[in-house]
Backbone as a printed PyTorch tensor [residue, N CA C, xyz], in Angstrom:
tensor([[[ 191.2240,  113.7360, -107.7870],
         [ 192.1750,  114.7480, -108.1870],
         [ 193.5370,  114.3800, -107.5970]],

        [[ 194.7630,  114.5880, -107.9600],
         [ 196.0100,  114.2220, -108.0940],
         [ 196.3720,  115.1190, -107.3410]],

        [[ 197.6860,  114.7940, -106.4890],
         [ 198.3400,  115.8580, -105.6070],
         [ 198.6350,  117.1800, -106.3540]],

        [[ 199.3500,  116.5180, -107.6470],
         [ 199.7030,  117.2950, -108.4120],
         [ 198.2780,  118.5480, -109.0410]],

        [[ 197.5510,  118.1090, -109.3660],
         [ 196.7360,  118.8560, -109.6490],
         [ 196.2200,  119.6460, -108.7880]],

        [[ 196.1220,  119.0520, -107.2170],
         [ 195.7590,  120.4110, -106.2640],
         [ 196.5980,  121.2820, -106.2290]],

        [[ 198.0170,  120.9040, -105.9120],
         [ 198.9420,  122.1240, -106.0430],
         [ 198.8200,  123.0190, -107.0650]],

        [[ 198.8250,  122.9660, -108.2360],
         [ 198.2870,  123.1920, -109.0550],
         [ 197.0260,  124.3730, -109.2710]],

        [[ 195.6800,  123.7460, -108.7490],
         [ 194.5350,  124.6440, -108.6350],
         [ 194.7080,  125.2110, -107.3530]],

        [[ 195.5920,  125.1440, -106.0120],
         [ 195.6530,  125.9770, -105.2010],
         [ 196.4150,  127.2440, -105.6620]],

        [[ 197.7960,  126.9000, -106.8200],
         [ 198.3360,  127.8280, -107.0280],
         [ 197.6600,  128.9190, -108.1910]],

        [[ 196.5130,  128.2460, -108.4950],
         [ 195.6630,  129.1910, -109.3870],
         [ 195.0060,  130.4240, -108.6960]],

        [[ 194.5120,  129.6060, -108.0220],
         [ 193.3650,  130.1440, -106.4640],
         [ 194.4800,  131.3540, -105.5020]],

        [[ 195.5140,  131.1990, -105.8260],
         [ 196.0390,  131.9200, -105.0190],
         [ 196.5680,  133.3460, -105.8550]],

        [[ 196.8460,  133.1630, -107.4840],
         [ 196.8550,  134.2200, -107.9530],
         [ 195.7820,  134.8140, -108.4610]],

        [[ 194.8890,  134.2690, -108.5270],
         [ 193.6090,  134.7350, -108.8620],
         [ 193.3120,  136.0890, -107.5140]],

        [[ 193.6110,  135.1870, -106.3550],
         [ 192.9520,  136.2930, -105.2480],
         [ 193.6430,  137.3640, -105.0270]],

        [[ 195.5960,  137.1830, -105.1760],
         [ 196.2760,  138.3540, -105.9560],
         [ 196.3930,  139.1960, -106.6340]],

        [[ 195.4480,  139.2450, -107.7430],
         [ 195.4000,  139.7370, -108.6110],
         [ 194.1730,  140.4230, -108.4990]],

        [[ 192.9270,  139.4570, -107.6890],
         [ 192.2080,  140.9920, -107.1250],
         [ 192.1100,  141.6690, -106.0800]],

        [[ 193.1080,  141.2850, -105.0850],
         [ 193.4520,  142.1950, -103.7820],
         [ 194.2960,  143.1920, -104.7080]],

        [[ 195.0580,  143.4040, -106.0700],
         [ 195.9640,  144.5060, -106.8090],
         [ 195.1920,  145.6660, -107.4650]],

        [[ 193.8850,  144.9280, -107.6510],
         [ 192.5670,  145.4050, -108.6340],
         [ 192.0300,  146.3180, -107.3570]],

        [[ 191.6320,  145.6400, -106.5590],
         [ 190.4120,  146.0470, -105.4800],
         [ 191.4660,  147.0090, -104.2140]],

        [[ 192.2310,  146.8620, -103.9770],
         [ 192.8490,  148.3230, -103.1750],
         [ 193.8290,  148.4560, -103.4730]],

        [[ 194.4050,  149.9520, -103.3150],
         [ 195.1140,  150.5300, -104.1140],
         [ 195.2950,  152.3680, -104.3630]],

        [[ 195.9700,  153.0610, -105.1760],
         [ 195.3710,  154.1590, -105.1640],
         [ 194.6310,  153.9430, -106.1480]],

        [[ 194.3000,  153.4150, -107.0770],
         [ 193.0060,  153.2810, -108.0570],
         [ 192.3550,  151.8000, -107.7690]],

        [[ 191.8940,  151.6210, -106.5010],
         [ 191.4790,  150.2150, -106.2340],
         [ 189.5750,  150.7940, -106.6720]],

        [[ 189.0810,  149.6390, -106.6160],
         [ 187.7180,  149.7490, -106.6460],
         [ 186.7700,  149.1610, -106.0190]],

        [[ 188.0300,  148.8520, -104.6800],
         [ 186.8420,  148.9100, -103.3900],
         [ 187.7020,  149.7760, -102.3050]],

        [[ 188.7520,  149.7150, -102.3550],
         [ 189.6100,  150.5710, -101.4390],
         [ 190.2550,  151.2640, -101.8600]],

        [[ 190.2030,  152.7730, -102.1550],
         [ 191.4140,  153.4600, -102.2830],
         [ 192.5800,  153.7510, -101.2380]],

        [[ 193.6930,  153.3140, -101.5020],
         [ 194.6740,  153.5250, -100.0270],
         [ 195.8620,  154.1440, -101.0510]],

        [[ 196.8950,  154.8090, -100.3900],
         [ 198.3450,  155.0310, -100.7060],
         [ 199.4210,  153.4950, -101.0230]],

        [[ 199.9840,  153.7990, -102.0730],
         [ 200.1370,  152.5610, -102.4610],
         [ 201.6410,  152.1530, -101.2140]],

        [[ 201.8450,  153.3630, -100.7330],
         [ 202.5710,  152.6260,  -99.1670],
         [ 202.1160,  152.0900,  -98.2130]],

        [[ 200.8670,  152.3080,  -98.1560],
         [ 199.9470,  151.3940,  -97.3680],
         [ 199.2530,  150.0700,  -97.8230]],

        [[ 199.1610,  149.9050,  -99.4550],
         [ 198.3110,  148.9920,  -99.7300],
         [ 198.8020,  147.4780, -100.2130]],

        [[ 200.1690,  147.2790,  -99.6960],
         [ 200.6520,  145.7230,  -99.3430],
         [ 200.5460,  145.2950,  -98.1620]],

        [[ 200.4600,  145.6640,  -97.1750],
         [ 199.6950,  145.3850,  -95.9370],
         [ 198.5630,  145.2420,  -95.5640]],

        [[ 197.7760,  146.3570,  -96.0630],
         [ 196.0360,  146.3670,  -96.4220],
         [ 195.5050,  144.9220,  -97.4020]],

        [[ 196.5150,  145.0890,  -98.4900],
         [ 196.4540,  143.9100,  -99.5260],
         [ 196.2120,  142.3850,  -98.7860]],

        [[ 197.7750,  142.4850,  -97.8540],
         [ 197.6820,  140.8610,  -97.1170],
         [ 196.5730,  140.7280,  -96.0190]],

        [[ 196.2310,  141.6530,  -95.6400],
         [ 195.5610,  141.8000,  -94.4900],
         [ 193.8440,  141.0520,  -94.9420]],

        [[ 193.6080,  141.7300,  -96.1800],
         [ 192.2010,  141.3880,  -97.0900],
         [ 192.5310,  139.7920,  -97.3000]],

        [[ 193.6000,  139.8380,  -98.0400],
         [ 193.7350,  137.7970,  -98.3750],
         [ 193.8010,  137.0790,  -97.0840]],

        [[ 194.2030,  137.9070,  -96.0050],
         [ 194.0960,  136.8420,  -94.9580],
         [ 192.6910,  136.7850,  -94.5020]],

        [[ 191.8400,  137.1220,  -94.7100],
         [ 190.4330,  137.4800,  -94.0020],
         [ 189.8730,  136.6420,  -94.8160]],

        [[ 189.9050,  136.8850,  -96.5290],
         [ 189.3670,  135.8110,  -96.9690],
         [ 189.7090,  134.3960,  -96.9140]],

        [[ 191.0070,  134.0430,  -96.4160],
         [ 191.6360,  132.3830,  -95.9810],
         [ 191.1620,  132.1150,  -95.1790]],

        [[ 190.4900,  132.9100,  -93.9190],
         [ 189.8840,  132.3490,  -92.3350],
         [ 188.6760,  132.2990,  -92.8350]],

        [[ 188.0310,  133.2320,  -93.6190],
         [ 186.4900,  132.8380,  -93.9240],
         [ 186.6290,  132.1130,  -94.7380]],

        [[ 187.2060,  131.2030,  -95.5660],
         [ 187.3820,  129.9080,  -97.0730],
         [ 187.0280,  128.2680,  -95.6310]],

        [[ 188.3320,  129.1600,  -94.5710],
         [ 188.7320,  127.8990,  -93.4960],
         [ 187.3190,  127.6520,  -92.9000]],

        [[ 186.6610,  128.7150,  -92.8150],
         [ 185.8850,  128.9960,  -91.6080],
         [ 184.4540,  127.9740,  -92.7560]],

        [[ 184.0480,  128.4240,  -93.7980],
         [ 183.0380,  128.0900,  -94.2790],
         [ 183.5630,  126.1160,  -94.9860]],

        [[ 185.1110,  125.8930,  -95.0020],
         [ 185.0200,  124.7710,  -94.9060],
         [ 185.0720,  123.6650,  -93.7880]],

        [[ 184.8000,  123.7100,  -92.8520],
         [ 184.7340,  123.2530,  -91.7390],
         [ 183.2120,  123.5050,  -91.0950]],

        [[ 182.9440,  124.2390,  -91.8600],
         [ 180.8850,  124.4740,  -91.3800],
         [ 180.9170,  124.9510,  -90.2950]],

        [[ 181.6950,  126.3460,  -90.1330],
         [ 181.4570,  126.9150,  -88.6170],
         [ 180.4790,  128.4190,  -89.2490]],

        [[ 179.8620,  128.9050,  -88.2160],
         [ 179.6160,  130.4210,  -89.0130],
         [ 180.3070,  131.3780,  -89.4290]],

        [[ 180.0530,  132.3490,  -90.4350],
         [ 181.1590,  133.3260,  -90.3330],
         [ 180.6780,  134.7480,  -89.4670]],

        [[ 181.2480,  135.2460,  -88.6350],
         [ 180.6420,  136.1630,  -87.7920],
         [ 181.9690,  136.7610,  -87.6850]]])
């Protein structure tokens, strides 16, 4: 795969998970309902959890 093409499928991968941290909390989320003044923080807070567990399960550590 080409530099170009990772940039590429990372920048896929990254709106993809955008688009369901927008879906999934929220005031009509459908795993979190929050105030939508709260739920860009809540939002980054979820994508960052899933980047340490992506990091965590590529490097073969446990996730705990």
């Amino acid at each position: 795969m080409s530099r170009q093409d990772e940039v590429r499928t990372s920048g896929a991968l990254a709106h993809a998970v955008a688009e369901h941290a927008k879906q999934a909390i929220g005031p009509n989320g459908t795993v979190l309902k929050v105030p939508e003044d709260d739920a860009q923080l809540i939002r980054a807070t979820f994508i960052a959890k899933l980047a340490e567990a992506a990091t965590k399960l590529a490097n073969g550590e446990p996730l705990r």
